[in-house]
Each structure stands twice: as C-alpha cells, then as structure tokens.
One Martini backbone bead per residue (centre of mass of N, CA, C, O) as a GRO file, in nm:
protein
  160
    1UNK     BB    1   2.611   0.734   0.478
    2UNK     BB    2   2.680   0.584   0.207
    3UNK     BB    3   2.703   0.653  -0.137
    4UNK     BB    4   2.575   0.537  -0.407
    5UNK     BB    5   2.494   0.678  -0.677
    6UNK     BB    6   2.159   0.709  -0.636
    7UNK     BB    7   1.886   0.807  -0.755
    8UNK     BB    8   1.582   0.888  -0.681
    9UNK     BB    9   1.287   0.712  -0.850
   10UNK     BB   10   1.012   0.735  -0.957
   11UNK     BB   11   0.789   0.432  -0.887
   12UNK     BB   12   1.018   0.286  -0.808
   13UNK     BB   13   1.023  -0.087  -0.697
   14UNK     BB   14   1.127  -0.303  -0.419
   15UNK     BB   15   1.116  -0.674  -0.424
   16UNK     BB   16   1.119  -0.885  -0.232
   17UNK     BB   17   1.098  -1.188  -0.180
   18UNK     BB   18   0.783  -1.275  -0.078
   19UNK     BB   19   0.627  -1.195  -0.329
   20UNK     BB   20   0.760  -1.459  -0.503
   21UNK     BB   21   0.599  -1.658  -0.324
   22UNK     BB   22   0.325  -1.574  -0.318
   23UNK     BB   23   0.279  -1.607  -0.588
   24UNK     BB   24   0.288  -1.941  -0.566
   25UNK     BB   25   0.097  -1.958  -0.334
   26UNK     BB   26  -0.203  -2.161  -0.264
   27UNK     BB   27  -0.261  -2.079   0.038
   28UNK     BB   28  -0.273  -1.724   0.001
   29UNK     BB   29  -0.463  -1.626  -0.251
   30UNK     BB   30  -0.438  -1.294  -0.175
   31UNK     BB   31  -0.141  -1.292  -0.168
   32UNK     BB   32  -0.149  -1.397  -0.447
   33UNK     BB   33  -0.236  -1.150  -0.579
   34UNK     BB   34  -0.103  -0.911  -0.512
   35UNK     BB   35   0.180  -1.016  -0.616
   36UNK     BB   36   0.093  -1.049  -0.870
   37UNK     BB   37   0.049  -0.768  -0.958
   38UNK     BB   38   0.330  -0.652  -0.897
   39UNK     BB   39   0.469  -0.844  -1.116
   40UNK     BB   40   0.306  -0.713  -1.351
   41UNK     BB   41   0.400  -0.429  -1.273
   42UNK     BB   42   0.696  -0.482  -1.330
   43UNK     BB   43   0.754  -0.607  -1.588
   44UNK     BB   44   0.562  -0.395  -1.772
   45UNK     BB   45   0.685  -0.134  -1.712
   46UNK     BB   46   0.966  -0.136  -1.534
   47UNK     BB   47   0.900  -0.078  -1.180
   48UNK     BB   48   1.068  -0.325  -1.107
   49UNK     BB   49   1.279  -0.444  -0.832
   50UNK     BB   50   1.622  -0.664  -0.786
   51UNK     BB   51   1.864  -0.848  -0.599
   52UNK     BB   52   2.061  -1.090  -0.588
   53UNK     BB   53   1.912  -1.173  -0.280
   54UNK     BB   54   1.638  -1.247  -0.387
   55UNK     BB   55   1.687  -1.481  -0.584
   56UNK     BB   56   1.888  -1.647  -0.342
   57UNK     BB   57   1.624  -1.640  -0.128
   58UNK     BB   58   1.418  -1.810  -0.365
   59UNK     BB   59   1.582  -2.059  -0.410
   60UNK     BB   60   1.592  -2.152  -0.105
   61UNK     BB   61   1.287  -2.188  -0.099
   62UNK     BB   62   1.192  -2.323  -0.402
   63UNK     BB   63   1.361  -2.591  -0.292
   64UNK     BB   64   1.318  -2.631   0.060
   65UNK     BB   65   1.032  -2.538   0.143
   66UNK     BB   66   0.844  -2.582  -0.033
   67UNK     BB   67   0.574  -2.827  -0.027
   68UNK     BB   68   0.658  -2.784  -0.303
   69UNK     BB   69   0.955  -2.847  -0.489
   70UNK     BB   70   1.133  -2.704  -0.666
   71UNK     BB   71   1.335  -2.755  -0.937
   72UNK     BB   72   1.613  -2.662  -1.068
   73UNK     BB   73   1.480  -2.598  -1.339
   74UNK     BB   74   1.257  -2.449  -1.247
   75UNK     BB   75   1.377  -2.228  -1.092
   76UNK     BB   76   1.561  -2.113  -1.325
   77UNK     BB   77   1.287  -2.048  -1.530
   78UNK     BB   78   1.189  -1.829  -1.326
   79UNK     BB   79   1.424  -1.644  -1.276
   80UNK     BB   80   1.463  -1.574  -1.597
   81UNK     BB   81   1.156  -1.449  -1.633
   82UNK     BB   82   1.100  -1.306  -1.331
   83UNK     BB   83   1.393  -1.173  -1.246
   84UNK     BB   84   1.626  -1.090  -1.437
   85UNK     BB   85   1.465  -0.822  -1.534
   86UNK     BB   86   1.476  -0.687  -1.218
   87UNK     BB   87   1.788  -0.683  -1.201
   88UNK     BB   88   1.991  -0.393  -1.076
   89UNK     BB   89   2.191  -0.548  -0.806
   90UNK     BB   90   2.481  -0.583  -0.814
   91UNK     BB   91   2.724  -0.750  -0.601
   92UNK     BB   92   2.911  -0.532  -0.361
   93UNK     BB   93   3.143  -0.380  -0.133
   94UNK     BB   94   2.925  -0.137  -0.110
   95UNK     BB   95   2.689  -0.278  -0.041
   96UNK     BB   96   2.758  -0.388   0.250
   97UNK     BB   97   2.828  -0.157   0.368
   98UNK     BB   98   2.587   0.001   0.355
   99UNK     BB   99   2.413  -0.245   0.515
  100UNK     BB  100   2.602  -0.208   0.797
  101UNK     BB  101   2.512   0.089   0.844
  102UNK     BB  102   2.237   0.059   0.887
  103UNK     BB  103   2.219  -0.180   1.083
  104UNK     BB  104   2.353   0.051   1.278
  105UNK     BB  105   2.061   0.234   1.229
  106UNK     BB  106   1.824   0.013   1.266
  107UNK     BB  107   1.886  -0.295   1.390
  108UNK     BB  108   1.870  -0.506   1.164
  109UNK     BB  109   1.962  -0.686   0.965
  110UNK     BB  110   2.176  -0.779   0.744
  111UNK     BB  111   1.938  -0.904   0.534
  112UNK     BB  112   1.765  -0.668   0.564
  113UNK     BB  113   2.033  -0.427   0.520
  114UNK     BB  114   2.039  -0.538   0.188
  115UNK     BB  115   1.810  -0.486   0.071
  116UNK     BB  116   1.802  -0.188   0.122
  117UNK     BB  117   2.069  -0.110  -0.019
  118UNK     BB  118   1.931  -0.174  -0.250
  119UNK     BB  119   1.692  -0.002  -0.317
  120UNK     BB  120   1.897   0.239  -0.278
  121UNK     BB  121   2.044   0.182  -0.536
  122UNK     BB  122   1.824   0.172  -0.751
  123UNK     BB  123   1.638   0.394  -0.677
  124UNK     BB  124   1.395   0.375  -0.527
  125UNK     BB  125   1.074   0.455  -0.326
  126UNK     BB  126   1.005   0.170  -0.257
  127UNK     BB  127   0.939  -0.113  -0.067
  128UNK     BB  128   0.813  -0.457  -0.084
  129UNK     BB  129   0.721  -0.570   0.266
  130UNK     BB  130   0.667  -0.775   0.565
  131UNK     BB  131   0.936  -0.745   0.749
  132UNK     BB  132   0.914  -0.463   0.811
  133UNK     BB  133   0.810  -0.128   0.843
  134UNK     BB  134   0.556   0.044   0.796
  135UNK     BB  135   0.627   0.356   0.651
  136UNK     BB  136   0.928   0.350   0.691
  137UNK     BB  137   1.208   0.579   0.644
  138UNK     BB  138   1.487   0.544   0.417
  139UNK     BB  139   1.726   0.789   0.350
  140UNK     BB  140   1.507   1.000   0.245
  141UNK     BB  141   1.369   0.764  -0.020
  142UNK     BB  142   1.269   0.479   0.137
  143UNK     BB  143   0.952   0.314   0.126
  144UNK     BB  144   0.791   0.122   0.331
  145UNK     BB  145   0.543  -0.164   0.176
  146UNK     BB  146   0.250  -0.351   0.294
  147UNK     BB  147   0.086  -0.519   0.078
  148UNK     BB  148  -0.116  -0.692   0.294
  149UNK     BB  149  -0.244  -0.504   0.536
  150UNK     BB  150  -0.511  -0.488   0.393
  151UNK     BB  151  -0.570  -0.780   0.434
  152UNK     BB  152  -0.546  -0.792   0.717
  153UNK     BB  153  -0.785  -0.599   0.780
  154UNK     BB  154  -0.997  -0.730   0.650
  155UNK     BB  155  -1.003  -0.991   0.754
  156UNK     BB  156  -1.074  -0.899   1.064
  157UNK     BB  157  -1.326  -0.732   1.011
  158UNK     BB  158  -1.508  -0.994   0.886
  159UNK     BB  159  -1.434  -1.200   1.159
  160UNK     BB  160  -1.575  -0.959   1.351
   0.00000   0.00000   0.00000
C-alpha cells in the first residue's frame, strides 16, 4: 500500500457520511442518538475528523434525498459548523491512488476505499461506519466501528 506519511493518533475517530445524516433524521431516533453523541464529541474536543468525501456526500444526501431536504443555504451552514472543523483530509490524487490499492486489496468500491484511505491519512484509529464490515482492521492501524450494532442487537433482544 502507498504510503501516506501519517501515523495513527490514538483516540483519533473518522467519522463516514452516514454519521452526518443520522444525526439529522427523526425516523432513527436510537441513530440519531448516537450519531448525535458522536458528533458532539468529535466537535468537543477534537477526536473526530472527516475527509471532503464526507462533505461531498453529505451535501448531495441533505439537498436530494431527505424527505424534507435542506436548502442549499441550510446545507452550507450544516457544512461550515459542523463539518468544516473535522476536515483534515483535502483530495489530492495520492489520496485516489491509496484508495485504488485498498479497492484492489479489499474488493470494496471506490467510494468505500476512498473514504479508508482518508482515515488512514488522517491518522485515525477508528473509522464509525455502518457500511463496512465490523471490527475489520485496515492497513494495520485502522478498526471499523458500527457505532448502531449495539443498537440493533438490543432491538433484536426486545423484539424477541
């Protein structure tokens, strides 16, 4: 794999998109719970980032598909308080290439495997995502967490 010429920060967290959206949306309400928890302690005291990958989006998600969609004001104004102090990973086509060899070593998409190769620029040791494969170590310093897993196993549990 390319070298990145970050190492892994402990504590350090990249937050996906999905993130972003649950914190937003009143149909998940347990998502949006924990999503909320997350965000606020990615903001609180600097442990969380995300790449302009997530922005991008973020921003096509919250204008185009929520049932009630952000105008193009309210999404800049989302972006710029709570996205914009977690970005640390502008694109740059060393961050494509990283992402082109994980797709080839991991069999994931593209969008999967760029979203990797930022947290792993950025130095991260968590990525929280429901999209990955749980508990999955990449590139020998970086775990997928589904932050929602928890919450779906007690679902389960109630339900039953």
């Amino acid at each position: 794999m390319p070298n990145l010429n970050t190492s892994p920060t402990e504590d350090l967290f990249f937050l996906d998109t999905n993130i972003f959206v649950y914190a937003l949306l009143a149909s998940e309400p347990l998502k949006k719970q924990r999503a909320v928890q997350l965000l606020e302690q990615a903001l609180g005291n600097h442990s969380g980032c995300i790449s302009y990958q997530v922005i991008h989006e973020f921003a096509n998600v919250a204008t185009r598909r929520f049932r009630q969609r952000m105008t193009n004001a309210e999404c800049l104004q989302f972006i710029e308080a709570a996205m914009e102090p977690l970005n640390r990973v502008p694109s740059s086509s060393g961050l494509v290439n990283v992402a082109l060899t994980l797709q080839n070593e991991t069999g994931y998409s593209f969008y999967d495997s760029l979203i990797l190769a930022g947290a792993l620029q950025a130095g991260a040791t968590t990525l929280y995502t429901e999209d990955l494969p749980h508990h999955q170590l990449i590139g020998g310093s970086l775990r997928i967490v589904n932050p929602f897993l928890l919450l779906a196993m007690q679902a389960d549990s109630s339900a039953g």
